[in-house]
N, C-alpha and C positions, 0 to 999 in steps of 0.2 A: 565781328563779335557783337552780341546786342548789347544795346548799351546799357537797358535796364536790369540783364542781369550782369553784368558789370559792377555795377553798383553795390547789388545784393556783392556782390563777393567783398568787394572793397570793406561794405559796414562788417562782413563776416570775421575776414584779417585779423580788423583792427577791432573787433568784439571778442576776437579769442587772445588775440597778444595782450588786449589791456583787461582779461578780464571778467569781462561783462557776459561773455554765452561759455558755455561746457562747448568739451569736445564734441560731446555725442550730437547737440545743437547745430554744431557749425558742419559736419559731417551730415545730417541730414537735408538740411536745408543750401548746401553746396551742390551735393546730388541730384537735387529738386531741380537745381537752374540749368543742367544741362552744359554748363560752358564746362570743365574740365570732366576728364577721365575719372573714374572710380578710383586709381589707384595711385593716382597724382591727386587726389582730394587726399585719400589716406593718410600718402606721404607729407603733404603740406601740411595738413592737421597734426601730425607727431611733430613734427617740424616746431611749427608755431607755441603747439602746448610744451616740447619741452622748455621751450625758452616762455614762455608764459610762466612756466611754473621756477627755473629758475631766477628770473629775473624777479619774480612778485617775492622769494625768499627772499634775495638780498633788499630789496624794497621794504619789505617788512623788517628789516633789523637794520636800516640805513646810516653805514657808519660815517661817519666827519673827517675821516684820515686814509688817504689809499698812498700806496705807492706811486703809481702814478697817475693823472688826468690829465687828460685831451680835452679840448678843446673845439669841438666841432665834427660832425659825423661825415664830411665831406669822402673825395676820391682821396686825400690822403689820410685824414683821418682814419676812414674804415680801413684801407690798406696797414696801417699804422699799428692800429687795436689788431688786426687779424691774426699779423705777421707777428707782435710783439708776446701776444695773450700763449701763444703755441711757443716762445722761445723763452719765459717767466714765469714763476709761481706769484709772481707779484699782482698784487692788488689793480685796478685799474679799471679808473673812473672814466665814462666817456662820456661829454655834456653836449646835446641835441637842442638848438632854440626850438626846432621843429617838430611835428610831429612823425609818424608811423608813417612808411612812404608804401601804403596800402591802397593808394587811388587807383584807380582803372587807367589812367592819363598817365600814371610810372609807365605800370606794366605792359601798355601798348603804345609800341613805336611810333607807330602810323601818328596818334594823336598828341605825340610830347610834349606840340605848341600849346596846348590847351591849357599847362601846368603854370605858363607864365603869365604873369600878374595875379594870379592864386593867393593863398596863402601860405603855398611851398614855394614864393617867390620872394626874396627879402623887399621886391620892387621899389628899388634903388633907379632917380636917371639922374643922368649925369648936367650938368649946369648949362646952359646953351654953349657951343664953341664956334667963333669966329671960322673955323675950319669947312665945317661943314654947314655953313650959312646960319649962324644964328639959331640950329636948333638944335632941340632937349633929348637928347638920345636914352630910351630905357636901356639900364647894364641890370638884365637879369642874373639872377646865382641863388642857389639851393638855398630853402628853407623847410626842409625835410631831413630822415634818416637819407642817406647816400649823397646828402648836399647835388651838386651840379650833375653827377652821375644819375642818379634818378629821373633830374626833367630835360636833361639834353637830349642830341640827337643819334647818340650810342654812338660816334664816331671816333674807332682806334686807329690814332694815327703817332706813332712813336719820333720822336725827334731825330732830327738828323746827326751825322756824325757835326760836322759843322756847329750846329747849336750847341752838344755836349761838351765837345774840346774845349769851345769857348768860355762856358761853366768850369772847365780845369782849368783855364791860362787864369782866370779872373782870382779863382781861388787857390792855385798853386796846389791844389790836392787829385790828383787823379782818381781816386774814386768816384770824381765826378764823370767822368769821361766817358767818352763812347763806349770803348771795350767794355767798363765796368759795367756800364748802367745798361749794354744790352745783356748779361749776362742776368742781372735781375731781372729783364723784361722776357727774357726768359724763363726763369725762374716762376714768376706769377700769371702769361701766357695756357690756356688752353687750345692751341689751333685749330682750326678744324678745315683748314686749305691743303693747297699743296705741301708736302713734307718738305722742312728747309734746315736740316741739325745748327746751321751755320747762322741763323739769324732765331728762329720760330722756338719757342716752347711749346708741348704739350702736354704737361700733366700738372701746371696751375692751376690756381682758384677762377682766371677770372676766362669765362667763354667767348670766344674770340671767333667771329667767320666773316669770309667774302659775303660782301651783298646777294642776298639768298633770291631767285623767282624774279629777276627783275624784267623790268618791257622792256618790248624791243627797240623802245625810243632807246635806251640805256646802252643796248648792242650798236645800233647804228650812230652812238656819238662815239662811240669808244672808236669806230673804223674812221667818221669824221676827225678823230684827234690825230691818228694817224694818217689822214690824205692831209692833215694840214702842217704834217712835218714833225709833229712831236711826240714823243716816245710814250709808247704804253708797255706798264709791264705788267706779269702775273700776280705780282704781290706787292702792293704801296709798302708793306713794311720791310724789306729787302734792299733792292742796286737801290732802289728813291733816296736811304738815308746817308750812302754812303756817295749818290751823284749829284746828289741836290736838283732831281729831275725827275722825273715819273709822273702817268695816269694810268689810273687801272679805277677798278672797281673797291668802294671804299672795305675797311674792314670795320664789323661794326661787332658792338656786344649785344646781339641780339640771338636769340635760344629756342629753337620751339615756336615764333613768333612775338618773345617774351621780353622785356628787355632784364639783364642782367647786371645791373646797377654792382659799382663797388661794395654797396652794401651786400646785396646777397652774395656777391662773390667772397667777401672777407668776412664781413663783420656777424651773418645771421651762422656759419659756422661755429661762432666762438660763443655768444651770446647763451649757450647753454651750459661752458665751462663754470666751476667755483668762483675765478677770479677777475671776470666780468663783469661789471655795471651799467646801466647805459640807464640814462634821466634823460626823457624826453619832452618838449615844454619846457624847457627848463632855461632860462637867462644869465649868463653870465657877465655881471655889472663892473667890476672892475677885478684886476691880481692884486693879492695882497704882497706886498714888499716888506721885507723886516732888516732894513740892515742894506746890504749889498745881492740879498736872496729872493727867488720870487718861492711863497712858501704858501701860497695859496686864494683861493677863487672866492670872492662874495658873488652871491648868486640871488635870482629870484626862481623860487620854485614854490605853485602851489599861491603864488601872493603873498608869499612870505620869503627873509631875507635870510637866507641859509650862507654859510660859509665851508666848504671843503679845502681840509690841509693833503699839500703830499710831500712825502718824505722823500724824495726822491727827484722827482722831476716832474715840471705843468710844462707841456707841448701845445704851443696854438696852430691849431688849424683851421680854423676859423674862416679864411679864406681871404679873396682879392680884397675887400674893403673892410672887413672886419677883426683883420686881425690886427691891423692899423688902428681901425679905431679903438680897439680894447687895450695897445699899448699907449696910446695917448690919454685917454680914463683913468689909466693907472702911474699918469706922471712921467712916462718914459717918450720922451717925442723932444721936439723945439721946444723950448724955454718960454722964448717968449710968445708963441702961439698959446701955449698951455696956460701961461698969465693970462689972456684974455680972459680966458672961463673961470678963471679963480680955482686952477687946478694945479696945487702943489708941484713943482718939481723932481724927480725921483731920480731920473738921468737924463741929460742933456742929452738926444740923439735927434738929431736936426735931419738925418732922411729917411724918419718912419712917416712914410705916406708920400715920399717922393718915387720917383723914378716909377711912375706909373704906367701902362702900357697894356694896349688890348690890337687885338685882330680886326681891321677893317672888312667887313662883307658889302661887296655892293649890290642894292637890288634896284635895280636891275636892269639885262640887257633879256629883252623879254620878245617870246615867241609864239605867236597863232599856231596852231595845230589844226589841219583838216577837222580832225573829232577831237572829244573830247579825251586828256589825259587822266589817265587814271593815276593813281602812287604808289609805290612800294615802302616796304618799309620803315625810314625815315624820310621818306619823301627827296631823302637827297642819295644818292648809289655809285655814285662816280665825282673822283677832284683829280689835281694834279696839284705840283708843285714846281718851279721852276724861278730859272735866273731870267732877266730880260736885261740885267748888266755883268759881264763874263768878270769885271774888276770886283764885284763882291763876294763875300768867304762865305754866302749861305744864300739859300733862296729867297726871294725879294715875295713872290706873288705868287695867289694858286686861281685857278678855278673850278667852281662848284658848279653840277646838275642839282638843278632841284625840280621837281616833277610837279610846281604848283606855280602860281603867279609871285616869285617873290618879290617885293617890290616896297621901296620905305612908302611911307605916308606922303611924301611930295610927289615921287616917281608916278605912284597910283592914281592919285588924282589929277594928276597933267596927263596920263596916256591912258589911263581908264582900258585895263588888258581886259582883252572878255575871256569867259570860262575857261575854252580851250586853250589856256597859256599858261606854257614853262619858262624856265629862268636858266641862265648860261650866266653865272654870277661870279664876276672878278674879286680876289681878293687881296689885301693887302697883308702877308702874314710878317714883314722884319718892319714894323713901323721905326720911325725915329721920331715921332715926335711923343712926347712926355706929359704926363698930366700929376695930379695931387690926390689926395686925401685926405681930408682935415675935418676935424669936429664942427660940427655947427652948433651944439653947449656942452655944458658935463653933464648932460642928462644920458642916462645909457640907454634909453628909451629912442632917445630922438638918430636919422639917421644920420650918418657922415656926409658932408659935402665933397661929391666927386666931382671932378674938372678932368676930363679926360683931356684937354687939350688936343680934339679930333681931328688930324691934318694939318697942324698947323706946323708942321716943317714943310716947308715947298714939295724937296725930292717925297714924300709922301705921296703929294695930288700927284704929280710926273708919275711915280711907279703903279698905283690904283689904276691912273689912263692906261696906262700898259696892259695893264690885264684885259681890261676891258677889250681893246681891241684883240687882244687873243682870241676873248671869249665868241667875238663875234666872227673872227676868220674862221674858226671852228662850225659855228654856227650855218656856216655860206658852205661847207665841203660838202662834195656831192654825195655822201649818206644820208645825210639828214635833210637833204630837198621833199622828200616823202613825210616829213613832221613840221615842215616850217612853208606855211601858206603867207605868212609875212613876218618882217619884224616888226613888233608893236614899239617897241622901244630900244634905241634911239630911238628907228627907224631910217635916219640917213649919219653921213658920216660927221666928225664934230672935230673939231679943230683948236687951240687957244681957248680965248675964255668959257667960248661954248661948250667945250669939252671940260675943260674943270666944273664949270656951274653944273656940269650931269652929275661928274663923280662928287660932287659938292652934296648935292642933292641927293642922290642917291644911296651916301653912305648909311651903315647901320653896324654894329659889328658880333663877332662871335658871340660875344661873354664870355671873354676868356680874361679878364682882368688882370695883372699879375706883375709884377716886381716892386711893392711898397715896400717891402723889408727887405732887400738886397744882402746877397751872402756877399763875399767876399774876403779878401786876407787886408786888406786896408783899415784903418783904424776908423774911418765914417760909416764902412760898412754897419748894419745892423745886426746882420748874424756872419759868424765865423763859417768854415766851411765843415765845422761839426753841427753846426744850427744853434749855437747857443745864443742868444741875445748877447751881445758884448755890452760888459760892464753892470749886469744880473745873473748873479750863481741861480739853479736850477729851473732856466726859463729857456726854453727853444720854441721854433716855430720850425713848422713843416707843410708846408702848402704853395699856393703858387707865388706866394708873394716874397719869396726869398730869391725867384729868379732874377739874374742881372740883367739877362737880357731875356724876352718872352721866345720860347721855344717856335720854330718858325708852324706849328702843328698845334690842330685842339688839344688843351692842355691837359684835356681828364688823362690821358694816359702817363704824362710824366710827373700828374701829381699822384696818384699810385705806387709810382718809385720812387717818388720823394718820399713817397708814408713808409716804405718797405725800408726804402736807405736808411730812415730815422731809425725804424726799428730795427735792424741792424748795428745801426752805432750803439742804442742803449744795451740789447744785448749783447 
């Protein structure tokens, strides 16, 4: 696609959503650039004007009191408002720090990376960790409509049975569980693969297919995974969640060549109902608490300090880092953390912002190519998942294609890949080691101090090394001799400390941040296994940070069911 008219469309978007051009304007000048169909301009312009036009109504009569408000436009979020707005005549507020996720860099896969460090990126890094040698790791996540769904890498990958059960043993409630939470991921599923009644949905909101056109580098790893002994199957979301084992070809939310963000899938459907609101730009500075009740939002909107009440119930979805720090804003954290800032006590809960947890990627174990590689996509078309200890109850590691040189900032400049190089990238997806999240003042402005605490459990670096050498026996099978003129990196084999100082080096991770507010039925937990904040009447949260443990899979898809499940319990 050209990029300049790209662009034109992007100012288009967001000149008709917010506003600023007529229909007839954006409809001529759409047609002019050539990139869309005549009748996909049409339909997007009815599309956007209707919600232009509702949304500027309720805008223009902006009331102070809804039934309910969210908290962030994220994959649970939008899941949230989608599901909730079609099962309620109730009111409901949904608050966006970000803007309109109208960029060219959403709506094309191929270029997603481009979205991070933006200002669709909260650009959050995490404190240096001993782990991975002393350095500053960026943890990107959405600061846009559709939060992380919008600048990720469209990749649907549903949790295992293993992860979910675990989510019910913790919580003692089985609607967490496999059976149930596939029957939702069914429910919000539109497939577009092989027919599977037993696993797949298709006549959900959110567009779902196999990696669409991909190269033949893509064919000849998938034949390399099987000369090297390990199982591919038709559909990563199938036998994978229930053997804790599979490669195939990834499933992604990609449409047309388009990506289909949570947002368009939930939230721009509802967006033109009555009982819809969505404030975008918009800051939420701390919950208002009265009593034992969370009963409402002080905000910044516009540069001025607004406050929204709900009579019902305020749901944070806010996301990995931020919904942590907006319950510590608001008095609800450690006691004596909170003293430091000179921020009243509201409820002593000493593990909002613990039990921290993300997805190791390592980049990389990297590959010359006779010519040069071209990408599909999301640049990445193929992972797997597996055990490499038969004694643990879920998948330990996965490994990722990625069709470009991926590689941290150390890896890159110690082995300097030249153009023609892809990545064969180990992952560590059941981490055990634990990080924080803590205020750095009571400013709402300023961001949270993350300490991921990256590798700093041993078995960690030991499982990462594991991968790695998969990645690379994979790499050696006779398919992919016709793609691999060398290995740039290693390049030879690595042993003890030299093998940990690679994965040392080498790490970087998904952005998949997740269990600062931990559900569970224990009384430390932070939310119950309805989500409500214990020890705050009408406060829940629904996002990733209520996981106990992180789902061994990119999180976008189970924080969807988390949005749906919420929306469920309130209706």
């Amino acid at each position: 696609m050209n990029r300049s008219k790209d662009r034109i469309m992007e100012r288009l978007e967001h000149g008709l959503l917010s506003g600023r051009i007529s229909r007839r304007q954006f409809v001529t000048t759409a047609l002019a650039t050539g990139v869309l169909a005549a009748t996909t301009i049409h339909a997007l312009a009815d599309e956007l004007e209707n919600i232009r036009e509702k949304q500027k109504a309720r805008l223009a009569n902006l009331s102070e009191s809804f039934d309910y408000i969210v908290v962030g436009s994220g994959s649970a979020g939008c899941a949230l408002v989608g599901t909730l707005a079609a099962k309620t005549d109730g009111n409901i507020l949904l608050i966006e720090a970000g803007d309109w996720d109208t960029a060219p860099s959403i709506d094309d896969p191929k270029i997603w990376f481009t979205n991070l460090g933006t200002e669709r990126d909260w650009g959050d890094v995490a404190v240096p960790s001993a782990g991975v040698n002393n350095r500053a790791i960026p943890e990107h996540t959405g600061r846009v409509v559709g939060g992380g769904s919008s600048i990720n890498a469209t990749i649907w990958a549903r949790p295992t049975k293993s992860d979910l059960d675990n989510w019910a043993a913790v919580t003692g409630d089985a609607s967490w569980g496999y059976e149930a939470s596939r029957e939702i991921f069914k429910r919000i599923e539109n497939w577009q693969g092989p027919a599977n009644a037993e696993f797949r949905g298709t006549g959900g909101p959110v567009w779902v297919q196999p990696a669409a056109d991909v190269l033949p580098l893509v064919d000849a790893t998938l034949k390399a995974i099987a000369e090297a002994g390990y199982p591919v199957v038709d559909d990563l979301n199938t036998s994978r969640e229930i053997e804790d084992k599979g490669f195939g070809l990834m499933n992604q939310i990609i449409k047309d060549g388009r990506r289909n963000s949570m947002a368009r899938a939930f939230l721009y459907p509802v967006l033109g109902m009555e009982n819809v609101t969505l404030l975008v730009k918009t800051s939420v500075n701390r919950i208002v608490v009265e009593g034992d009740a969370a009963v409402g939002l002080e905000c910044t909107r516009d540069g001025q300090t607004v406050t929204f009440r709900a009579s019902r119930e305020i749901i944070l979805s806010a996301g990995g880092f931020n919904t942590p720090k907006l319950l510590m804003l608001s008095g609800i954290g450690d006691e004596a953390d909170l003293a430091t800032h000179g921020i009243a006590n509201v409820l002593n809960a000493p593990e909002v912002g613990g039990n921290v947890q993300d997805h190791i990627l390592h980049g990389g174990c990297l590959f010359e190519a006779p010519e040069p590689v071209d990408y599909r996509n999301s640049a990445a078309n193929i992972s797997g998942y597996f055990k490499t200890d038969a004694a643990l109850d879920h998948p330990d590691v996965s490994v990722v294609q990625i069709e470009i040189p991926y590689a941290s900032e150390v890896i890159a400049k110690e082995y300097a890949p030249p153009p023609n190089t892809w990545a064969l990238c180990g992952g560590l997806v059941a981490p055990k080691s634990r990080g924080t999240v803590k205020l750095a003042s009571a400013d709402p402005t300023a961001r949270p101090v993350v300490d991921m605490q990256f590798l700093s459990h041993p078995d960690d670096v030991e499982y990462l090394s594991r991968s790695i050498k998969v990645a690379r026996e994979i790499a050696s099978a006779p398919s992919l001799k016709p793609f691999v003129v060398r290995e740039v990196a290693p390049g030879k084999d690595l042993e003890g400390e030299e093998l940990a100082n690679f994965v040392r080096n080498g790490a970087t991770t998904y952005f998949h941040s997740a269990g600062a507010c931990r559900m569970g039925s224990d009384d430390k937990a932070v939310v119950d296994p309805q989500l409500r904040v214990n020890g705050i009447r009408n406060l829940r949260i629904a996002d990733s940070t209520i996981m106990p443990r992180i789902v061994t899979v990119p999180t976008m898809p189970a924080c969807a069911m988390i949005g749906v499940h919420m929306a469920d319990l309130l209706a």
